[in-house]
PAGUKE-676362 format. One record per residue: residue in one letter; x, y, z of N, C-alpha, C in turn. Coordinates in steps of 0.1 Angstrom, whole numbers, padded with zeros to 4 digits, always signed. Layout:
<atoms>
AXYZXYZXYZ;...
</atoms>
This chain:
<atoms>
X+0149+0138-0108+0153+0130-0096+0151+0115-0100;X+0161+0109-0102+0161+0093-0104+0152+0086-0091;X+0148+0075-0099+0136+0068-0090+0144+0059-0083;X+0138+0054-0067+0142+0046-0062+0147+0030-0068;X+0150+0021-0063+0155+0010-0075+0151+0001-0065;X+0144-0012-0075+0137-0018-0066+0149-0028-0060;X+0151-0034-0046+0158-0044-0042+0149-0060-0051;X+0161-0071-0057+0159-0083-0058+0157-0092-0046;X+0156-0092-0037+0158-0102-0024+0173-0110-0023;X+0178-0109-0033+0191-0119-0032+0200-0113-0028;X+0209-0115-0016+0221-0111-0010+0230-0108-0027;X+0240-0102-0027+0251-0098-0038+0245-0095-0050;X+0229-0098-0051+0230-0093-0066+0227-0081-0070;X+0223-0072-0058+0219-0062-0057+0229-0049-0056;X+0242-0058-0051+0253-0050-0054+0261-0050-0064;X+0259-0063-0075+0259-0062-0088+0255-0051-0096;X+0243-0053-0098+0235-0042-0100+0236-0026-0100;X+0242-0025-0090+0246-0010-0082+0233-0005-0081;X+0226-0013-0071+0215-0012-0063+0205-0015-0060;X+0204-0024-0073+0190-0030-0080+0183-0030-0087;X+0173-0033-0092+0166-0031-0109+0159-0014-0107;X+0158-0012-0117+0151+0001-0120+0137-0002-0121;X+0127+0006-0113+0115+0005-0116+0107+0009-0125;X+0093+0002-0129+0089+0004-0142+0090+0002-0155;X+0099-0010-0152+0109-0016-0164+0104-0033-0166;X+0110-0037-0176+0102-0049-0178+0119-0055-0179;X+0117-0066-0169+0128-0076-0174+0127-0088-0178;X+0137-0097-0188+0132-0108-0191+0146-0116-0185;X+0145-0127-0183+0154-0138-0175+0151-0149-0184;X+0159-0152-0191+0164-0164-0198+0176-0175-0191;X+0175-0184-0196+0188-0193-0192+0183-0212-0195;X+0186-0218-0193+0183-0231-0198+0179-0236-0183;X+0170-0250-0188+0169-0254-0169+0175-0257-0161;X+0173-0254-0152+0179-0255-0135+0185-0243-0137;X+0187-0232-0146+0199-0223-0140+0194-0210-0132;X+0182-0213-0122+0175-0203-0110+0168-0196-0117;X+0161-0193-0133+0148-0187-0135+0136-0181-0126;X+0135-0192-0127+0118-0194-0115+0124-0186-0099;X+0138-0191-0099+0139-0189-0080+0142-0177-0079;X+0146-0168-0090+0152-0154-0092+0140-0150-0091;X+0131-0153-0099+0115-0145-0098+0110-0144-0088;X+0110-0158-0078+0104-0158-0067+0107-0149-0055;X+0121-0149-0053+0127-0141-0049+0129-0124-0047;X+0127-0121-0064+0121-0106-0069+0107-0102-0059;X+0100-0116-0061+0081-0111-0058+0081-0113-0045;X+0090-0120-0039+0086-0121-0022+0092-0110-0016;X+0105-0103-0021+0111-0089-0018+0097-0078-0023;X+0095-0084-0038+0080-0070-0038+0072-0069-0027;X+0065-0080-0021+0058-0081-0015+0054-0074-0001;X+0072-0079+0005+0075-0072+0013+0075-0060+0016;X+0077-0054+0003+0081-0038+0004+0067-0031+0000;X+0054-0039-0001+0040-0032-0006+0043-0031-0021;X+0049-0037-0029+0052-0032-0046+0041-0041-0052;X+0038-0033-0068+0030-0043-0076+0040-0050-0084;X+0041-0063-0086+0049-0069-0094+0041-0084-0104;X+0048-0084-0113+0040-0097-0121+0052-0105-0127;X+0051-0117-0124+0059-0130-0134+0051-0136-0140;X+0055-0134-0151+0053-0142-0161+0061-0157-0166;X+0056-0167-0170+0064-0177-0170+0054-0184-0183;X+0068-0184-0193+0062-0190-0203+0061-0207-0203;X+0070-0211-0201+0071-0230-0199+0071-0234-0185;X+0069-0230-0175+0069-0233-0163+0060-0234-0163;X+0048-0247-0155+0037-0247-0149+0039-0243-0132;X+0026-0243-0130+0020-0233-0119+0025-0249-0106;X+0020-0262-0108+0026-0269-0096+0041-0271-0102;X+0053-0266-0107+0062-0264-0104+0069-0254-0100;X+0063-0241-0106+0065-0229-0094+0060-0231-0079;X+0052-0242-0077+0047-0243-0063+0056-0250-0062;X+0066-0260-0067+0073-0276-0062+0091-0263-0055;X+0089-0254-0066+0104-0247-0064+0102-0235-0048;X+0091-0235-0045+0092-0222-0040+0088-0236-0025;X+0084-0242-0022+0082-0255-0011+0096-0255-0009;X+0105-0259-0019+0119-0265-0012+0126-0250-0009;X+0126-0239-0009+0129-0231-0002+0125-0222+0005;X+0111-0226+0011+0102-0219+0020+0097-0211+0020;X+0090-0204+0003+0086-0191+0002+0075-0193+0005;X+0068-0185+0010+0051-0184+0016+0047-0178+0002;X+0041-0183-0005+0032-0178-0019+0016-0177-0014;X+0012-0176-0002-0001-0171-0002-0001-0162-0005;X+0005-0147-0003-0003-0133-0010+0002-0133-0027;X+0002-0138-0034+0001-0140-0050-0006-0144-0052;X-0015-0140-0064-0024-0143-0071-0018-0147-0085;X-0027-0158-0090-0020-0165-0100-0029-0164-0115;X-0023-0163-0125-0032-0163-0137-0027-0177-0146;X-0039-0183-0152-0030-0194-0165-0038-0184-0175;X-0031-0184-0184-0040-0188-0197-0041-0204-0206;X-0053-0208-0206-0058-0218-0213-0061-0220-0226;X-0067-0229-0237-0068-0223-0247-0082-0233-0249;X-0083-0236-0238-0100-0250-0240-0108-0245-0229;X-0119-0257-0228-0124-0250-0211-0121-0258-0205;X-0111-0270-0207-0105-0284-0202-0097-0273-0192;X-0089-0267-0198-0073-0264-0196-0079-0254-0183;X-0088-0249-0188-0092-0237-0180-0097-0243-0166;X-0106-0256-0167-0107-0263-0152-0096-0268-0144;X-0086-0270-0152-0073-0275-0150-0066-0262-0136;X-0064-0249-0150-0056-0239-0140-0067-0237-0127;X-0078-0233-0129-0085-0231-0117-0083-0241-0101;X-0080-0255-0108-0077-0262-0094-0063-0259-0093;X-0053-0258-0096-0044-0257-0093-0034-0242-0090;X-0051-0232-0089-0046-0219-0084-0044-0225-0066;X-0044-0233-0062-0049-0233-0049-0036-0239-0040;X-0028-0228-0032-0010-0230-0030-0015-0236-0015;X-0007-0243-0008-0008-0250-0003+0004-0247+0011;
</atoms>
């Protein structure tokens, strides 16, 4: 019995898809900037959220106050995410700890 498919939050893309992503699967989203990376993800995790799912974004070049600057200009509530950096000092590491804090 094929598994349910997880909905993206985005009107049409889901019908793209022919239904939506498959669960259990790892996707990667490439594209150069500005072309909706980050807003595709956000979008994915606030549909997860909705629906009780575990989900994780990862973001290799994006900092954490510009996933906060993108998800402000279109109204996503990021309080139930929890956020990880990885650091490579204990500089960096005081760094991500203040700026786990969404606003």
């Amino acid at each position: 019995m094929p598994e349910a498919l997880l909905n993206t939050g985005i009107d049409g893309l889901d019908e793209i898809l022919g239904g939506g992503l498959i669960s259990r699967r790892f996707y990667i989203v490439r594209g150069g900037p500005g072309t909706g990376k980050t807003t595709l993800g956000l979008h994915f995790l606030l549909e997860g959220v909705k629906n009780e799912e575990k989900l994780l974004l990862i973001s290799m070049t994006e900092d954490i106050e510009k996933i906060k600057e993108n998800a402000r200009q279109y109204s996503f509530n990021l309080h139930h995410f929890t956020t990880f950096c990885h650091a490579a000092s204990l500089n960096e590491i005081k760094l991500c700890k203040q700026s786990f804090k969404f606003s």
